[in-house]
N, C-alpha and C positions, 0 to 999 in steps of 0.2 A: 222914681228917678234917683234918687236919692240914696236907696237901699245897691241899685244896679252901679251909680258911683263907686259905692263902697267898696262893693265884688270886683268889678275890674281894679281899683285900687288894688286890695287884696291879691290880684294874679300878678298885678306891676310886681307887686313887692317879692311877690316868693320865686318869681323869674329870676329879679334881680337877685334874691337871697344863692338864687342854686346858681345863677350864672358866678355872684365873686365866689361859693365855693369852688366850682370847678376850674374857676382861673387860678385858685391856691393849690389846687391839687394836683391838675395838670401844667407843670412847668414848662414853659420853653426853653431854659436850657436842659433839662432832662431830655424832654426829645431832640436836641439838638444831638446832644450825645451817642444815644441809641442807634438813631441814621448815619451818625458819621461814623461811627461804629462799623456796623451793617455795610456799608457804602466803600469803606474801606481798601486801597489796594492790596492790602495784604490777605483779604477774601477772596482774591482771584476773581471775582465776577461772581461768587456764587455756584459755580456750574455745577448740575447733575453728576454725581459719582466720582467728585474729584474732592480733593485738601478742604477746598475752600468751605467748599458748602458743609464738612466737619466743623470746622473753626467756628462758622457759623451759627450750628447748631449748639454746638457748645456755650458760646456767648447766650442764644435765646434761653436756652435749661438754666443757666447761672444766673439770667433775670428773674424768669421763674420762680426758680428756688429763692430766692430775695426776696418774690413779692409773696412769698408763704402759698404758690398753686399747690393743690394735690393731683397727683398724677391718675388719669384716668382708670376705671375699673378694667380689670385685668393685666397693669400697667405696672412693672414696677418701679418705673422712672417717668420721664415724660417722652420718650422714645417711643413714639408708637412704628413698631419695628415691621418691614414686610420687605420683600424679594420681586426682584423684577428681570425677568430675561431679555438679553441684549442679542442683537444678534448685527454682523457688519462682516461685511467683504472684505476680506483682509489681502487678497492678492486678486488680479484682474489681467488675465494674458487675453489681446485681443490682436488679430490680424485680418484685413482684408481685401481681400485679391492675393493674397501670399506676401502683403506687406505688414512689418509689425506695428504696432500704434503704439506712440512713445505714452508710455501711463498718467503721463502730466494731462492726458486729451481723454481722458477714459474717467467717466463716475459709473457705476454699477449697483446692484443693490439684488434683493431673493434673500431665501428664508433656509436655500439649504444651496452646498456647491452645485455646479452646473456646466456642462457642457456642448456648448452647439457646433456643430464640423457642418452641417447641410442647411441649405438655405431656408428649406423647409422648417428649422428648429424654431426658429423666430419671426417675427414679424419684421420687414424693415420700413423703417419710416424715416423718411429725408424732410428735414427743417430745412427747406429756401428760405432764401432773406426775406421772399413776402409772407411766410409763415410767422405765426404767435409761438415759439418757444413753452412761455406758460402754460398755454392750453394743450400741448401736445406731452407737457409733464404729468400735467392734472389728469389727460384722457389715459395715459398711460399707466399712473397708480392705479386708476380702477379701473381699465379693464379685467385685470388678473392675468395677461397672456404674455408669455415668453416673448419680450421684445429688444430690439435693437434700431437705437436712435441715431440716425447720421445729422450731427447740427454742423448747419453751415458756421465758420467764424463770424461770422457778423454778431452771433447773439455769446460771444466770449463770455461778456460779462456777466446774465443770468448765469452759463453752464457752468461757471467755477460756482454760484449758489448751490446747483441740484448737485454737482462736484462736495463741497460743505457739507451739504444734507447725508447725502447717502455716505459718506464717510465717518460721520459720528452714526449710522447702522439704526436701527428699531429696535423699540422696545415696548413690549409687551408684560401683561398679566403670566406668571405660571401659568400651563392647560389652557391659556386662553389663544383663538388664534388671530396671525400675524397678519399684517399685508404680505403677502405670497409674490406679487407683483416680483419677477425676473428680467430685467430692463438693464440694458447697457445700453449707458449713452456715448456716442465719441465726436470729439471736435476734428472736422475739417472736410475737405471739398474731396469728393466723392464722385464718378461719374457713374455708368452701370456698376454695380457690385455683382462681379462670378462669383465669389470663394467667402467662405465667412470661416471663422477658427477663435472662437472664448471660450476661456476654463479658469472659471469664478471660483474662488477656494471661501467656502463660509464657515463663520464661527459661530456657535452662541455660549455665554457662559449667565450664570446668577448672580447678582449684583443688590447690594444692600440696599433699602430706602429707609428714609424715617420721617414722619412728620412729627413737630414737636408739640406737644398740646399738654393746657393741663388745665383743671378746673375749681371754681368755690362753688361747693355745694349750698343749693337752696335752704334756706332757712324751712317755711313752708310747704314747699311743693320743689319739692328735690326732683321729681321722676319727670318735671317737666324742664327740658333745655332749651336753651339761649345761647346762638355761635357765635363769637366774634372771630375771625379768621383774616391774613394773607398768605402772599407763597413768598418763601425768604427763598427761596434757589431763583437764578438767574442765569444766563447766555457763557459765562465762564470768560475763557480767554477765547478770543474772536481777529478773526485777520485784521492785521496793525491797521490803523490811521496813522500816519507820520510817525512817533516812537511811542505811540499806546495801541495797546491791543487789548487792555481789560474793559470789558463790560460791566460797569457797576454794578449797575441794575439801582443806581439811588432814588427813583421815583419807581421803576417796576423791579420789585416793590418792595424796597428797603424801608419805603414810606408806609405802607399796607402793615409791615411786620411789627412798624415802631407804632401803629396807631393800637395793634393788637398785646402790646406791651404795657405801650402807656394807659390801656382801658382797664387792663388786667390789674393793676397798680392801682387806679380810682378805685376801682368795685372793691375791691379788697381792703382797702382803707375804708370805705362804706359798709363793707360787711352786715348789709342790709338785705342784701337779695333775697327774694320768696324763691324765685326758678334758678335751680343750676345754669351757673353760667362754664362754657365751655371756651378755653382761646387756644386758638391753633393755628401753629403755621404751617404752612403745606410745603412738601417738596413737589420737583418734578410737573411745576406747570407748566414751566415752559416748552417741555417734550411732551403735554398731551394731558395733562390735568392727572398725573396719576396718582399724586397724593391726597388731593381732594375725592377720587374717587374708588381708594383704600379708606377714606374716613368714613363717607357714607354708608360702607357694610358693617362700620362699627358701632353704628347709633342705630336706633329705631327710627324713623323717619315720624314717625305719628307719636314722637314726644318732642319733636324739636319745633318748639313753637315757633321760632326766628330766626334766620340768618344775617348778621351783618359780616358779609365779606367787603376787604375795605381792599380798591386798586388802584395804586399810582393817584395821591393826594398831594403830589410835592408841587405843584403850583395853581395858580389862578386858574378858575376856570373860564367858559366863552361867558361867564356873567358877571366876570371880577368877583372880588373880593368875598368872603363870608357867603358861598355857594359851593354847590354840588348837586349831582345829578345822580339817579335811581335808575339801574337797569330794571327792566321791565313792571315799570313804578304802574303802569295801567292794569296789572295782573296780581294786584293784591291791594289794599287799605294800609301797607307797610309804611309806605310814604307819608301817606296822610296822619301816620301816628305820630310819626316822627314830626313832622311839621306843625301839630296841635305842641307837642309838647316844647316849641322855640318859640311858642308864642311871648311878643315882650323881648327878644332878642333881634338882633341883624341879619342872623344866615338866614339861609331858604334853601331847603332841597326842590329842585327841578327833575321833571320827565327826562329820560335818558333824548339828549340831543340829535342823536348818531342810531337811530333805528337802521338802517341801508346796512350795520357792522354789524350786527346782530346780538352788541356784546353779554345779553341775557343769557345764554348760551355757549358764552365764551371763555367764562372766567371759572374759579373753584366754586362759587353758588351751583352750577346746572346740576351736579349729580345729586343733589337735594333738591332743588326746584325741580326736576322732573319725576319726581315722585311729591311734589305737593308742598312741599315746604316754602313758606314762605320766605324763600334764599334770595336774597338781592344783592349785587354789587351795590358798593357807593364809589364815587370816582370825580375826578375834578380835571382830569385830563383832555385837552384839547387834539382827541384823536385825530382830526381832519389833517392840523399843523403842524402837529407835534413832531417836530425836524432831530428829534435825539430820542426819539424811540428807537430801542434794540440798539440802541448804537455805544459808541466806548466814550460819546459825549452826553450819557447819564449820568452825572457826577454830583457830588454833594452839593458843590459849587455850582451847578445849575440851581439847585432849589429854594424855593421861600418857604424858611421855618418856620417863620409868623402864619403861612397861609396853612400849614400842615397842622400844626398847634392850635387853628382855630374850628376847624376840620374833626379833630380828635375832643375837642371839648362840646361843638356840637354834636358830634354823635353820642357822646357822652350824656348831655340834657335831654338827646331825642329818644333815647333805647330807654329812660328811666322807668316809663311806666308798663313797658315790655317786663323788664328787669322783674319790676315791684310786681308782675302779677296779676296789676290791674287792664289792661290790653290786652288782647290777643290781635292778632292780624289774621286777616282769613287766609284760607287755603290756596294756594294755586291752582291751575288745573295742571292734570299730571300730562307729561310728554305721551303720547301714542307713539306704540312701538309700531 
């Protein structure tokens, strides 16, 4: 009894020993800085292929370069550079019955121009007030068939959404293919339709991306890596509330980016690692995960031992304080590594709350978790309630830095023996195609 006193004594102590180093290490006002940074209006919201998300990227390379990262192999900055084709309806003439449709009532969308004069060219489908709108968007993307939506007004406010959407266009992989879907939708009251007459004029051009990443190479076992990731790109400039129209994006995920900052900063200062560690922020989650899944053709999947992708940490979670949650914490021993090693501390990671959202599958982890990697979001977000998701009331000023700072120094304590070499977390099972 006596000897077993001792031992836990002993775990007391080196808990608390790594706990106050990581509270020296990880500073609250440093991440207070990084997020307000990040969060910033002068980032425009972050969006996809606009200013912002440059600025952006800029600021994360210049922390980078600060915290002495090397830029990944074949890399010769931290730009990991690739091309994404855009494609969007740039003009929309629609008339029906020989009357023309004022364009304010018209969203559109297809993968190349297009022209219907006969009834036969399309499908038409009438949204009555007792119809679901959503479900007649959703049956529509994937049928693949030339169609035409007559929506009753009643459902205005979705149609200026699909109006939104198909306005900022698709975007795809080079060579890779599109949603093909040819669908005009138009607002207003309709009786039989004789005459149909649209001629969609479409563009596509190639457009920049980058994710920014960079790594400290393992002391040990360099050929085995360790992800720390989020996505710094966001919703951009989004239709005004009152006189704001920018989407910050300061918990999705100005927060994810600043934790990937400030871990890169600890380990580096630690300069102890056996396994390369990797930290990367993604572009392009918010239109489809597509820097997360430019980064997985860039790694080997069967050396990436771990993933921590970190999403929207900027406040309390459903269990207060000194918590968070593990997307699909029951498909690996991730969890439970993480959790051995807070032992002696206050937090606790919990099972993903919110299975019905399916967000294992949701975030930058899936295109490595479906090829087996132990990829997990972590998250403290109150998806149910969360009343300033996607919205231009994201702001710094929503969030608790205390809660984000504690957030980032436990995953900090919990990845260490990941880190060190001495863990591995088992495999996932890989997605069936």
């Amino acid at each position: 009894m006596k000897k077993l006193s001792i031992v836990i004594a002993f775990i007391g102590i080196a808990s608390y020993s790594f706990g106050q180093d990581v509270d020296k290490m990880i500073k609250q006002d440093d991440v207070e800085r990084i997020i307000k940074t990040l969060s910033a209006d002068d980032m425009q919201g972050r969006g996809t292929f606009t200013p912002g998300i440059e600025k952006a990227a800029q600021f994360i390379e210049a922390e980078y370069k600060n915290i002495g990262l090397v830029p990944m192999t074949g890399n010769t900055g931290y730009r990991q550079n690739f091309t994404m084709v855009k494609t969007a309806v740039t003009k929309a003439d629609v008339s029906i019955n020989g009357t023309a449709i004022d364009p304010k009532n018209i969203a559109a969308s297809g993968d190349v121009s297009y022209n219907w004069t006969n009834l036969t060219d399309a499908e038409i489908v009438k949204v009555t007030p007792d119809k679901d709108l959503r479900t007649v968007f959703m049956n529509t993307r994937r049928s693949g068939k030339s169609t035409l939506v007559l929506v009753d007004p009643k459902f205005s406010d979705i149609f200026s959404r699909v109006q939104s959407l198909y306005s900022n266009g698709s975007v795809s992989f080079k060579n890779k293919p599109v949603n093909a879907t040819k669908a005009v939708f138009v607002l207003g009251t309709f009786d039989e339709v004789n005459s149909i007459s649209v001629n969609c004029q479409v563009t596509s051009k190639e457009l920049p991306l980058f994710n920014i990443a960079g790594i400290i190479p393992g002391k040990t076992k360099p050929d085995e890596f360790v992800v720390f990731s989020g996505h710094y790109d966001h919703l951009g400039i989004v239709k005004p509330v009152g006189q704001d129209s920018i989407a910050n994006g300061a918990d999705d995920d100005a927060s994810g980016t600043t934790a990937v900052i400030s871990l890169a900063r600890y380990y580096k200062k630690l300069n102890n690692n056996a396994r390369t560690l990797i930290f990367v922020a993604f572009t392009a989650e918010e239109i489809g995960e597509f820097g997360s899944q430019y980064f997985a053709t860039t790694v080997d999947p069967d050396k990436v031992v771990a993933m921590f992708n970190i999403e929207m940490i900027g406040k309390a979670s459903k269990w207060g304080q000194n918590s968070a949650f593990i997307t699909g914490f029951e498909r690996s021993d991730f969890g439970t590594i993480l959790q051995k090693n807070l032992e002696g501390t206050a937090f606790k990671f919990y099972p993903d709350p919110y299975p019905d959202q399916n967000l294992f599958y949701r975030s930058d982890n899936a295109s490595l978790a479906a090829v087996g990697v132990p990829a997990h979001t972590i998250s403290t977000d109150q998806i149910d309630v969360d009343k300033l998701y996607h919205t231009v009331k994201d702001e710094f000023s929503s969030l608790d830095v205390a809660n984000i700072t504690s957030a980032i120094r436990a995953i900090a304590l919990s990845s260490r023996t990941i880190v060190a070499g001495t863990d591995t977390p088992k495999r996932v099972e890989k997605l069936k195609k």
